[in-house]
N, C-alpha and C positions, 0 to 999 in steps of 0.2 A: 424919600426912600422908596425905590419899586417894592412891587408886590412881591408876597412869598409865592413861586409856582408848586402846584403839587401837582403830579404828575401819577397818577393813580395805573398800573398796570397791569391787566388781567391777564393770568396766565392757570398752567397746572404744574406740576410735578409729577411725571411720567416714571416711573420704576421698571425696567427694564423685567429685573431679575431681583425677586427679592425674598419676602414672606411665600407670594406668591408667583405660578410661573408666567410666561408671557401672553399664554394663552387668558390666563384668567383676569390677568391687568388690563389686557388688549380689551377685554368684553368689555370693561369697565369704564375703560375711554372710548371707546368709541360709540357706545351711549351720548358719553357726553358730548362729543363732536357732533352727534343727529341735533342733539340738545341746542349747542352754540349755533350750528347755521341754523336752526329755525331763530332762534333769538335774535341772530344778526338783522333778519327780518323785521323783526317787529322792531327794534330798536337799534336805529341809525347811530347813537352817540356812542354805544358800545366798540370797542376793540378789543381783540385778541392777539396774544402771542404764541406762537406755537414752535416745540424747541427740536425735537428727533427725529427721522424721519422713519423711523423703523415702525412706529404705528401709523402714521401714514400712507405708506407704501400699503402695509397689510388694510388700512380701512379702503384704500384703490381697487386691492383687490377683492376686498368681499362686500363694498357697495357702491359698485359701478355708478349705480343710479342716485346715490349724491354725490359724487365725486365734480359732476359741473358746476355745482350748488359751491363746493368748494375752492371752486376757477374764479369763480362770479367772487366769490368776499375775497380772494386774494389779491386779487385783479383791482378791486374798488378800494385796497388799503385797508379793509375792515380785518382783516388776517394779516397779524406777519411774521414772520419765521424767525426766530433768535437760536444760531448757531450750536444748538450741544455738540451734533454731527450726530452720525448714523444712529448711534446711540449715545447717551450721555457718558463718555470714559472714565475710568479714574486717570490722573493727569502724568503718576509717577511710577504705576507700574508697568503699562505697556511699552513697547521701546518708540522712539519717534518716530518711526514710517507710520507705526499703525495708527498715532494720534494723527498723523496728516490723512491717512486714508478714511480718517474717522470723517473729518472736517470735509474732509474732499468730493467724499460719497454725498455726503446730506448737499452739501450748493452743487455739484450737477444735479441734483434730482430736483432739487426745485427751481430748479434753470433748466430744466428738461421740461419739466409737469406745467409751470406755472408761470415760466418767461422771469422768474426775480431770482434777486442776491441777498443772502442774509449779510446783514450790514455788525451786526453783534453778535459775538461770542455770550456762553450762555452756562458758564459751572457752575450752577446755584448750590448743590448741594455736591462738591468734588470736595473729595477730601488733601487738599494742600494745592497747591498750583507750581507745576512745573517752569523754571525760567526762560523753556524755549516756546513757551505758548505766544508770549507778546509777535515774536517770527513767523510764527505756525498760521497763527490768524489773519496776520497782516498778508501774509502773501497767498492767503485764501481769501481777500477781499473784504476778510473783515476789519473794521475799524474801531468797534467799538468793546469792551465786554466786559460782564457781570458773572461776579464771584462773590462767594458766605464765610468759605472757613479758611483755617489755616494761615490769618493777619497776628501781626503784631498786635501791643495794646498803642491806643495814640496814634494808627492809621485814620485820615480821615476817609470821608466816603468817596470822595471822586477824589483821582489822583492819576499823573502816567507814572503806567508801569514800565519802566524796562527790562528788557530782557537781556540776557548774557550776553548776545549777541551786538547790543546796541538799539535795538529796534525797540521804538515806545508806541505802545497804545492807550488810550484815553480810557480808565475803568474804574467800574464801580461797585465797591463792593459791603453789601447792604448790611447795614450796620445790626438790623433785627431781624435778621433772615428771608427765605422765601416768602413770608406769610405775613409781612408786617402791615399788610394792605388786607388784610382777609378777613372778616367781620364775623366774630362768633355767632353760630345761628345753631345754637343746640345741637349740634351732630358729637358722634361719638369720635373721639382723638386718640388709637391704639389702645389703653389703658382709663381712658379719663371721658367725663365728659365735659364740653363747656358750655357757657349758658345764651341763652339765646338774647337777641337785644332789639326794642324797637330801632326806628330812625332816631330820635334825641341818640339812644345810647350809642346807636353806631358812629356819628357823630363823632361824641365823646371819646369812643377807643380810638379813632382816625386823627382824632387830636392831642392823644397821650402818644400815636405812632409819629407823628412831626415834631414832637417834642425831643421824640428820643433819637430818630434819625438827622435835627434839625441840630445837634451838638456835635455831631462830626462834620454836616456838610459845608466845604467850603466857598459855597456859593448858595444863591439864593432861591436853587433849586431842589427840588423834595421827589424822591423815589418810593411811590410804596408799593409793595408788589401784593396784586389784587389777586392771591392765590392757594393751594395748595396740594399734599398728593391727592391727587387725583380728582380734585375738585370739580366740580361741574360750573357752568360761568355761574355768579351771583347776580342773578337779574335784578335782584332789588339795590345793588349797590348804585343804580344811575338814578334813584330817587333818592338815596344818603345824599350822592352829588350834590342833587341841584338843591336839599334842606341846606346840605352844608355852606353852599353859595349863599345862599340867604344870610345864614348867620356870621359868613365871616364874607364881608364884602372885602376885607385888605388881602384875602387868598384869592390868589387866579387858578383854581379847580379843574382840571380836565382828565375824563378816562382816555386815554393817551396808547402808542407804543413803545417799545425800548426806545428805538430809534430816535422818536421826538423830543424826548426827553435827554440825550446825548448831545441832538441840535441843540439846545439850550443852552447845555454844559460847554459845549466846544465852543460860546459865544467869551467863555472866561479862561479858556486853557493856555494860555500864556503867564499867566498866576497859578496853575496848580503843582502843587509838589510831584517833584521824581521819589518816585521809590523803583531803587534798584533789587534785581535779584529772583528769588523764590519766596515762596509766600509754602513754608514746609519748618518743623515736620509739625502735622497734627494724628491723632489716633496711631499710633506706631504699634498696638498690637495688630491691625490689619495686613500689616508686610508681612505676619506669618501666621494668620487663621487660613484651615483651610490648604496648607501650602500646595495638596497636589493640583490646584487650580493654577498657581501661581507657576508651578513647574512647567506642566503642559502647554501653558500661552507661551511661554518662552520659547518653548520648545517649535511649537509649531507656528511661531512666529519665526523663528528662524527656517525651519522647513519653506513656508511659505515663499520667502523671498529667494528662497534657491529656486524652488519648482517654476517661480516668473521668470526667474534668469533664464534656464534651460527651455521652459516652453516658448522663450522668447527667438531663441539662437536655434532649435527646432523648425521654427516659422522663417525665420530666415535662409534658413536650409532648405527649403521648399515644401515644411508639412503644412499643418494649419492650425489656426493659437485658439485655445481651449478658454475662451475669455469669459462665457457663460458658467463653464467650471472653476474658475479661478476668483468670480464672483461670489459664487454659492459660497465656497472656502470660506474667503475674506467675511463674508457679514457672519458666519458662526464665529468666528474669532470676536470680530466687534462686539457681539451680541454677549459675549462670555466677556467683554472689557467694559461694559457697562459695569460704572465705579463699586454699588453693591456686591454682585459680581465676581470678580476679579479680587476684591477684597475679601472675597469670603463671609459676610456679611448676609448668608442665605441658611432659609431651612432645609433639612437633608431632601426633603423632595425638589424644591431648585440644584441642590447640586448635583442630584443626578441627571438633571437635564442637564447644566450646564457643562459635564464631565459624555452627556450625548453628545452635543453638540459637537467638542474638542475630537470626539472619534468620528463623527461625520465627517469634517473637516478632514480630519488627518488623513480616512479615507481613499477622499478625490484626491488630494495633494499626491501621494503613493503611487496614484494609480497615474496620474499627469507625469510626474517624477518619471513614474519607468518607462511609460510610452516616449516621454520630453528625449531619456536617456538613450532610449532601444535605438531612434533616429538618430541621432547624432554619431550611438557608437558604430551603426549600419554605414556609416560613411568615412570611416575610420581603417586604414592602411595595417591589419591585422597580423598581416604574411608571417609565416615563422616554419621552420622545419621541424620535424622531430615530432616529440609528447609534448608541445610546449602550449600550454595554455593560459592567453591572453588575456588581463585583466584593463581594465582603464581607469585610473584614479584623477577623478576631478577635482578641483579646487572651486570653490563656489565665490571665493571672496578674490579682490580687485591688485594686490600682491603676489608677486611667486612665495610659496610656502615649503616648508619641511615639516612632514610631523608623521606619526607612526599611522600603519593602517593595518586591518585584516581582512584575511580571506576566508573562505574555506571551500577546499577542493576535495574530490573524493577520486579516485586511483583505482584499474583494473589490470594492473600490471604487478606480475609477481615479483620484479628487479625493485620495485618501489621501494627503498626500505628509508628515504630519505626525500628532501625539496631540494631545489633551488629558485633563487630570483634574479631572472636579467631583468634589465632598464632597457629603454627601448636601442640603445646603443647595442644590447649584448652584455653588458658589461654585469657581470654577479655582485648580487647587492647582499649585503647581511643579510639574514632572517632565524627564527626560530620557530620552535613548531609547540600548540597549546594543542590541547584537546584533540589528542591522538586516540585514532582507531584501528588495530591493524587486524588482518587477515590470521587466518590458525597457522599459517608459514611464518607468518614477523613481517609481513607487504603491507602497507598504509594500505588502508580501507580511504577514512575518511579523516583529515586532517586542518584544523586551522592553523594557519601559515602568517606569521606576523613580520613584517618588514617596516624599512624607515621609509618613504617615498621624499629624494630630495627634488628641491626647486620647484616644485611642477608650477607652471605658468598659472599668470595670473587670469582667472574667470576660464580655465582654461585645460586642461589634462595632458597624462603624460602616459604611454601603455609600460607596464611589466607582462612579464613572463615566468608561469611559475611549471617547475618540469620535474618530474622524477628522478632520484637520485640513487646512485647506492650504496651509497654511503654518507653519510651526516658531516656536513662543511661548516657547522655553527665553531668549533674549536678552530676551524686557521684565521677567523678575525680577529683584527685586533678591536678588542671592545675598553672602553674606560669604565664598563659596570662590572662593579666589585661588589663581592657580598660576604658578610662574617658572619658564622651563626655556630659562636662559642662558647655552651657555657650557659644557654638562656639570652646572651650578651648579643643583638641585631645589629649590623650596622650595613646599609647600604650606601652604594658610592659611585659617583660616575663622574666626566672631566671636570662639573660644575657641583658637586657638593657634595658633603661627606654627610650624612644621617644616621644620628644614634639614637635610638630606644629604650626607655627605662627596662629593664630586666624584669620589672613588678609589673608595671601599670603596660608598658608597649603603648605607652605612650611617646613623642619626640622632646630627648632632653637636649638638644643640639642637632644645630644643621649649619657648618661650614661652608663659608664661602670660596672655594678654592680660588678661583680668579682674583678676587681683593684682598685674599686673605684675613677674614672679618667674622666672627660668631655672629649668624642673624639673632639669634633668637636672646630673649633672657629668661630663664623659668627659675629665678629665684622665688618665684611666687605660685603661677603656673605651669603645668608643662604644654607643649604643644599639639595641637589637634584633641587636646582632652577636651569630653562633652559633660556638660553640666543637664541634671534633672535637676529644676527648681520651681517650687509652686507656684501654680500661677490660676489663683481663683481669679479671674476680670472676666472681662467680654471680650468681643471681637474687636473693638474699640479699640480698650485699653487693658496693659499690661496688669493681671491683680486688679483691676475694677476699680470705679468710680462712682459716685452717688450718680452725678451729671452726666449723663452719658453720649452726649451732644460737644458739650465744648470743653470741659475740664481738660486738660492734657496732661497725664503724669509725668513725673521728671522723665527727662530723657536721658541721665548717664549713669549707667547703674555696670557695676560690675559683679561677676557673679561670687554666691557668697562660697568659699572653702571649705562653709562647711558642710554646703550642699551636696546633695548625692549626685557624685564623679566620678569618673573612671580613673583618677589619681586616684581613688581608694580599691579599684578595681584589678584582679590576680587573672587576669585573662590569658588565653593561648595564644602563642602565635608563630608562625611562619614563614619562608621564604617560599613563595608557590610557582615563582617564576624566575629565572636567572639566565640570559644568554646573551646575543650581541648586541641587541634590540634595546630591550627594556628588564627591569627588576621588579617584581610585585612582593611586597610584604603586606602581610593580613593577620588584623587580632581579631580575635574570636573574646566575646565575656558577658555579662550581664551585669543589668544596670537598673535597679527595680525588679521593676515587672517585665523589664523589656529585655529583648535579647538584641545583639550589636553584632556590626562586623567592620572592621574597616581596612581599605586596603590601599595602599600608599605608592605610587606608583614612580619610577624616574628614568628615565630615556640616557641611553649614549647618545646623542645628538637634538633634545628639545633641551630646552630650558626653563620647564618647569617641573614641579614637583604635582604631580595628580591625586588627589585621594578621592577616594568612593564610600560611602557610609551606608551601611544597612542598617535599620532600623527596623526591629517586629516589635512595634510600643505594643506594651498593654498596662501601661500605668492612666492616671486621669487626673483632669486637672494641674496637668505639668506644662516648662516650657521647656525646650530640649536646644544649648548651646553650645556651638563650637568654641574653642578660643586659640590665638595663636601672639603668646605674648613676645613680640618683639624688642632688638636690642636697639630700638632706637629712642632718644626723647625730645618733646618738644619740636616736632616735625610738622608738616605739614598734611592735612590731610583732605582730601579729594576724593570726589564719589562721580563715578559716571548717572547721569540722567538721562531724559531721550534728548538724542541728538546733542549730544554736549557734556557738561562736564563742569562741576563746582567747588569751589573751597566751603568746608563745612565743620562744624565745631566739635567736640568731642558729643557721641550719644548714637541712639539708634535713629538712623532715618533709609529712605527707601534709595536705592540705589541698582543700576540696571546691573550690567554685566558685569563691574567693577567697584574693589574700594582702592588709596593707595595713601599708603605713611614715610611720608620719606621729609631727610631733609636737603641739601642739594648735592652732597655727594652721593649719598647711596638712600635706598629703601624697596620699601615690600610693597608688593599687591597681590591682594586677595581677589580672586574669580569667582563668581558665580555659576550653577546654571539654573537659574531661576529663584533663587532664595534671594529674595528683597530684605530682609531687614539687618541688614548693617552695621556696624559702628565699630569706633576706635575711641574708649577711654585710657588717657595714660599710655599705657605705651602696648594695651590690649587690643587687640583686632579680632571680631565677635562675627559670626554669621547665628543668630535666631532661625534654628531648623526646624520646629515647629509650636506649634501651641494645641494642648489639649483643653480646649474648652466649651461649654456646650451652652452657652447663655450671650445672646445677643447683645441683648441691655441687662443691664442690674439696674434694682433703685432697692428704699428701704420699703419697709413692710407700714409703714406709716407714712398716706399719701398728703397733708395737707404741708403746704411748705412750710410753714412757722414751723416744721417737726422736723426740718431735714436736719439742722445741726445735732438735736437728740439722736435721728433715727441713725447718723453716719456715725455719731459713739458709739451706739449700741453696735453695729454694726463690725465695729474693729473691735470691740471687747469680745463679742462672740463668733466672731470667723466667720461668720454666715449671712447669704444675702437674701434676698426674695427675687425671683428670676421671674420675672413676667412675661417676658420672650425667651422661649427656648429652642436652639437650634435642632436637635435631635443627638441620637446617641453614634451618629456619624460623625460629628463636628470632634469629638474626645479622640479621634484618629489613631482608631486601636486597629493596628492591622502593620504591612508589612511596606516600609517608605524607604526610597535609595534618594541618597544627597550625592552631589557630585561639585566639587570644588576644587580650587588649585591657587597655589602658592609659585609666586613669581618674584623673589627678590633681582636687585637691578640696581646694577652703576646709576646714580644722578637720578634725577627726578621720572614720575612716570611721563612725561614728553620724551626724554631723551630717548628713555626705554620702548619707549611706542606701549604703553601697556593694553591701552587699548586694542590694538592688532593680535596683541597676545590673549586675549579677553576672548577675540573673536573666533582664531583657531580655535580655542575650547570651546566655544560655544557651537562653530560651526565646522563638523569634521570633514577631512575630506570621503568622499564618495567614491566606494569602489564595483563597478559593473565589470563584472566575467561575462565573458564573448565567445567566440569561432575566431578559428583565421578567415580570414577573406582580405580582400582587396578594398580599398578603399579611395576616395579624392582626397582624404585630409589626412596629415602627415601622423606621426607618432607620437608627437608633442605638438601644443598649441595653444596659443592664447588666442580668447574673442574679443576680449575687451582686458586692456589692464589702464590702471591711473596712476600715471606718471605725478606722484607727489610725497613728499615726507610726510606729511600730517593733513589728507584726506582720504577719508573712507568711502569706499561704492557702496551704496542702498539701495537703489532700483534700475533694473534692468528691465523694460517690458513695452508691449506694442502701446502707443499713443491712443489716449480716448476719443482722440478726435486725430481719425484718419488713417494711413498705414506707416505711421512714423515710429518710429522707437523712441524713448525716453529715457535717458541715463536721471539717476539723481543721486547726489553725495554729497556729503556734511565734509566743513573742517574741525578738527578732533580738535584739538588743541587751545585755542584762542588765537592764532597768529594768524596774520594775513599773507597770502602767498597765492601763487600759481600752479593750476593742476593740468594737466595734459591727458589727453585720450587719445588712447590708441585702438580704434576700432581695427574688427576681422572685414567689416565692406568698405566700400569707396563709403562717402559722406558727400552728398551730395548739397546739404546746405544743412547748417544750423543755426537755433536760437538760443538765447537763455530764456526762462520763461519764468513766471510765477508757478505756485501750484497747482493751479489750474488751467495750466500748457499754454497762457496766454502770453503771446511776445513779448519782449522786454528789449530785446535788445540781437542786434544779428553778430553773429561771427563767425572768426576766418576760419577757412576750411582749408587744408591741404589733405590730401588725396584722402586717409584713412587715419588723420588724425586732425585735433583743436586744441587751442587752450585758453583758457580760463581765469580771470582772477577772482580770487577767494578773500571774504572776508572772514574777520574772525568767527568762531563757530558759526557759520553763513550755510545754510542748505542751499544749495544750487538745484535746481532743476535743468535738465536740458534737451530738448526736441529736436532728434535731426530726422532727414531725408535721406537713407541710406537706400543701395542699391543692392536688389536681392539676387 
């Protein structure tokens, strides 16, 4: 029989954003870092791991004068790098570009600094694991990776993962956490202390840690990780080592890397189990503590990837690409997806930084944005006669689209008394006129102007013309938007659905499907769009709280109770605010607690979905505030978008990006997001979780010794109350004034057929409208710069090459299907590659003049590097 190998590895636990801010965590490791390379020194047998690079970079820059010291132990193996990426993210709420930009950032920089490649991924403490990570890593050179939470029970510790995609990586995920290698030595542990131990006893606990990791591992290899937050190296652990050698001559003992320790494993991985999938959900009240964090990344995560598109076709146009600005961005983003973070999971003094940060960001982007725009529109064939003033409406995504836009013009003409909108044809488009200002004559002052903008090309724009009228043309269109308002009795309607309103609550008791002829909805139970207040004493964790605040995980399918405080018991006002060829707006007005509401429901003559907008002024506490929209389907199938992809998932709440969808193969619904992650479909309920008011991090009982946890969790539910040892502040109970924004999209056949995803992204991502001059221009009045020739691939990144003057397309397949995509660039194409994620060749292909194509695999990210001509 060989020996047991233990494999002992020293590492920390870096906190990005947590308790405290970056600043304060920063001082704290980077102690420790002066700490480790002097120890490197003294003791040659030690190793280190090292995972983020974001206190890296910052120890480069504020101590030059070790930063060689740090060459020298990298260089010699005594340091090595294990992949978090720039920061440690959470896995399931940011969308997948930014997990690859996470990963991407950290291996250039340490292939910039240090000449290496992190060879392992590194989620030690991620709360669920995404199933497009095994792809993500693999084509960022990693091979190997280490993950804690969010397994089944009966995972063993090393196993390949697969991903949705097909792609397995070899991982391990540590059956006793980050710390099961970390020898108590008297320090204080948040709330607790533990006890300090000679060598015998360290010993001892290293040998209770192999026992307990030694029952999962399917091999005869032993992981203990030699660490914790924020831990400083344990210099006495390499004299534990060598007592420990003594006494067990059958263990082969070494303080080790990840890495060497994977060489071991990979010596059996022809015998290890696949587990397919996501390793989700765990902590599900984190999808909605905190939400305006959760909104904003969204938000300017989509901003983000528009402003590279444009500053990229800018540069190509002859400006110059703002790639130091477009860096700054990106790492406050990352810095804010650092998993604590992003999960909300911070005291009010992090969130105010981290809520800086997002306005920093948003900022530069704005400011790139309109300079990206100004260029582009400066070369734009504007000509027009008359009062006709020239707007240009962009499309930022890789499809020609339709969907509604505004303006707002102001008017010094006394004939004003009215709009109109040509297309760049000439040709008069519908419009109607909101937030009207006129002169003391009856002449528009100053006027918002709303139109449908159709086709506009794909990655690409289209001009209108808006001009003074004198009289109002909204009545000679024919419009399919119908509006009833008799009686108290609402009912909106346009080619694709008919909407009726409880008369009490204005709440939706019905929404026909005029195309299939089909009631979506069923509200014998609930009505639609109604929101549920329901307590929720928990943590950020978990829904209503937990003793264990680490791993417990509360049920996941809960439906809300009827007899909770709803706006089905609610006598609210409401109105028709808007009705013309465009669009229809209906808004209830009412209260709900302590809070006051507003919701406004929105439907197009020409999109097909249904919009609503939620205003929220909470001032209730300790609530959770739910959407519901019970549908007429059962026993369907239901699907949640993830980054870069897209999974079947069981009934309950879990994190989901842009989309949810319940269908069965003839027909079904999807629910939109924009930014509200927490999800779910019980039964034949489809739920968006729009916030949680709670202000306690962890709970436990008020009685610390554990033989008392089963007493202290009775007492605990007999008397409603907990003892909160961590408290967020009185910002976390999110008393103030919050807008939801979501959308309902039912659909012939499943959401493939639907493209629901494409549908997900127009809401998420609107077109763009810049008001101009006439002038002259080289570029026509419609235009595409890039579109992607494919049924089911999405475009992600548009942007100059890290390496070189190349440009870089990259796009995922939505679907699961394999197929072929086609690209139609605005330059010649001089040569192209596919590449991994870090632009490195893979493979050449053909090029015909200002186009390629492609084969895609299922859910497959593609990268692509060409040589295009400026």
């Amino acid at each position: 029989m060989s020996k047991l190998r233990v494999f002992i590895v020293p590492h920390w636990h870096f906190d990005a954003l947590w308790q405290l801010s970056f600043k304060d965590y920063f001082k704290i490791t980077a102690e420790n870092l002066a700490d480790l390379l002097e120890f490197l020194k003294v003791e040659p047998e030690f190793r280190f791991n090292i995972d983020q690079t974001v206190y890296v970079e910052e120890f480069a820059k504020r101590y030059p004068e070790l930063f060689e010291e740090f060459r020298r132990a990298v260089k010699e193996g005594l340091i090595e790098f294990v992949c978090s990426g720039y920061t440690q993210p959470d896995s399931n709420i940011p969308s997948g570009e930014f997990l690859v930009r996470n990963i991407v950032l950290f291996q250039e920089y340490i292939e910039r600094e240090f000449g290496v490649r992190a060879k392992c991924g590194w989620f030690i403490d991620v709360y669920g694991q995404s199933g497009q990570l095994p792809q993500i890593f693999k084509k960022a050179g990693v091979d190997y990776f280490v993950f804690w939470r969010g397994v089944p029970d009966g995972l063993p510790s090393d196993f390949l993962w697969e991903g949705i995609d097909g792609t397995r990586i070899l991982a391990h995920r540590t059956p006793k956490g980050y710390s099961s290698g970390y020898i108590p030595e008297g320090r204080r542990r948040y709330f607790y202390f533990v006890r300090s131990l000679d060598e015998d006893g360290a010993v001892e606990f290293l040998e209770g840690s192999v026992e307990g990791v030694k029952r999962r591992a399917p091999t005869e290899n032993i992981l203990l990780l030699n660490g914790d937050d924020f831990s400083p190296p344990q210099r006495f652990v390499v004299r534990v080592v060598k007592r420990w050698r003594e006494l067990r001559r059958n263990y082969d003992i070494r303080i080790a890397t990840a890495s060497e320790y994977f060489e071991a494993v990979r010596e059996h991985e022809d015998k290890l189990a696949v587990y397919k999938g996501e390793f989700n959900p765990i902590f599900r009240g984190t999808y909605s503590a905190r939400i305006e964090i959760k909104k904003t990344n969204r938000r300017l995560e989509n901003l983000y990837l528009t402003v590279e598109k444009y500053a990229t076709i800018a540069w190509l146009l002859g400006g110059s690409y703002p790639g130091e600005k477009l860096e700054k961005a990106l790492k406050l983003i990352l810095m804010n997806q650092f998993h604590d973070a992003i999960n909300g999971e911070v005291v009010d003094e992090v969130y105010d930084e981290i809520m800086e940060n997002f306005r920093t960001s948003e900022k530069i982007l704005e400011e790139v944005l309109e300079e990206s725009l100004e260029a582009i529109v400066s070369l734009i064939d504007t000509e027009a006669d008359g009062d006709k003033i020239p707007v240009v409406v962009f499309n930022p995504l890789s499809w020609p689209r339709t969907d509604v836009v505004s303006v707002e013009v102001a008017f010094a003409d006394p004939r004003a008394r009215s709009v109109r909108v040509l297309d760049s044809e000439g040709r008069e488009v519908p419009c109607q006129t909101t937030r009207v200002s006129r002169n003391p004559d009856g002449s528009l002052n100053m006027v918002e102007v709303v139109f449908t903008a159709e086709k506009v090309p794909a990655l690409g724009y289209r001009v209108y013309y808006i001009e003074p009228a004198e009289a109002p043309s909204e009545d000679k269109w024919y419009s399919s938007i119908r509006v009833s308002e008799r009686e108290g009795e609402f009912i909106l309607e346009n080619r694709f659905f008919r909407i009726v309103f409880d008369t009490v609550s204005k709440n939706i008791v019905s929404i026909y499907d005029k195309e299939t002829g089909r009631e979506i909805l069923d509200t014998s139970r609930y009505q639609a769009n109604a929101l549920f207040m329901e307590p929720d004493y928990g943590t950020v964790c978990n829904i209503n709280g937990d003793i264990d605040a680490h791993q417990a995980v509360t049920p996941i399918k809960d439906l809300p109770s009827e007899t909770s405080l709803n706006t089905s018991k609610c006598a609210p006002s409401g109105r028709v605010v808007e009705k013309g060829p465009v669009r229809a707006v209906f808004i209830a007005r009412g209260r709900l607690g302590n809070s006051k509401y507003s919701q406004a429901i929105i439907i197009y003559d020409r999109v097909k979905r249904i919009d609503f907008i939620t205003e929220v002024k909470f001032g209730d506490e300790h609530k959770r505030l739910r959407v519901v929209f019970p549908v007429n389907i059962r026993e369907g199938s239901i699907w949640h978008e993830i980054p870069y992809g897209a999974v079947e998932r069981g009934e309950g709440e879990y994190p989901a990006v842009n989309w949810i969808d319940f269908s069965r193969k003839d027909y079904g619904v999807t629910l939109i997001n924009r930014g509200i992650p927490g999800n779910s479909v019980v039964e034949n309920v489809m739920m968006l979780t729009l916030l949680r008011s709670i202000d306690a991090m962890y709970l436990s009982a008020p009685i610390g010794e554990l033989r008392l946890i089963k007493l202290a969790k009775s007492y605990l539910e007999k008397s409603g109350r907990y003892f909160i040892y961590y408290e967020m502040g009185p910002k976390a109970l999110e008393k103030g004034l919050h807008v939801f924004e979501y959308s309902l999209y039912p659909h012939e056949k499943t959401w493939r057929e639907a493209k629901s995803y494409k549908m997900a992204l127009e809401f998420n991502c609107p077109l763009i409208v810049v008001k101009t001059k006439k002038h002259k221009g080289v570029l026509p009045r419609e235009y595409s710069f890039l579109s992607l020739d494919s049924p089911h691939a999405v475009l992600t990144v548009l942007k100059k090459s890290s390496k070189g003057d190349g440009v870089l397309v990259r796009f995922y397949e939505a679907e699961g299907t394999a197929g072929e995509a086609k690209i139609v660039f605005f330059r010649k194409i001089v040569s192209a590659y596919k590449t991994n994620l870090l632009e490195e060749k893979l493979e050449s292909l053909v090029v015909s003049d200002r186009s390629l194509s492609v084969e895609i695999g299922p859910f497959e990210i593609v990268t692509i590097s060409m040589r295009v001509e400026k």
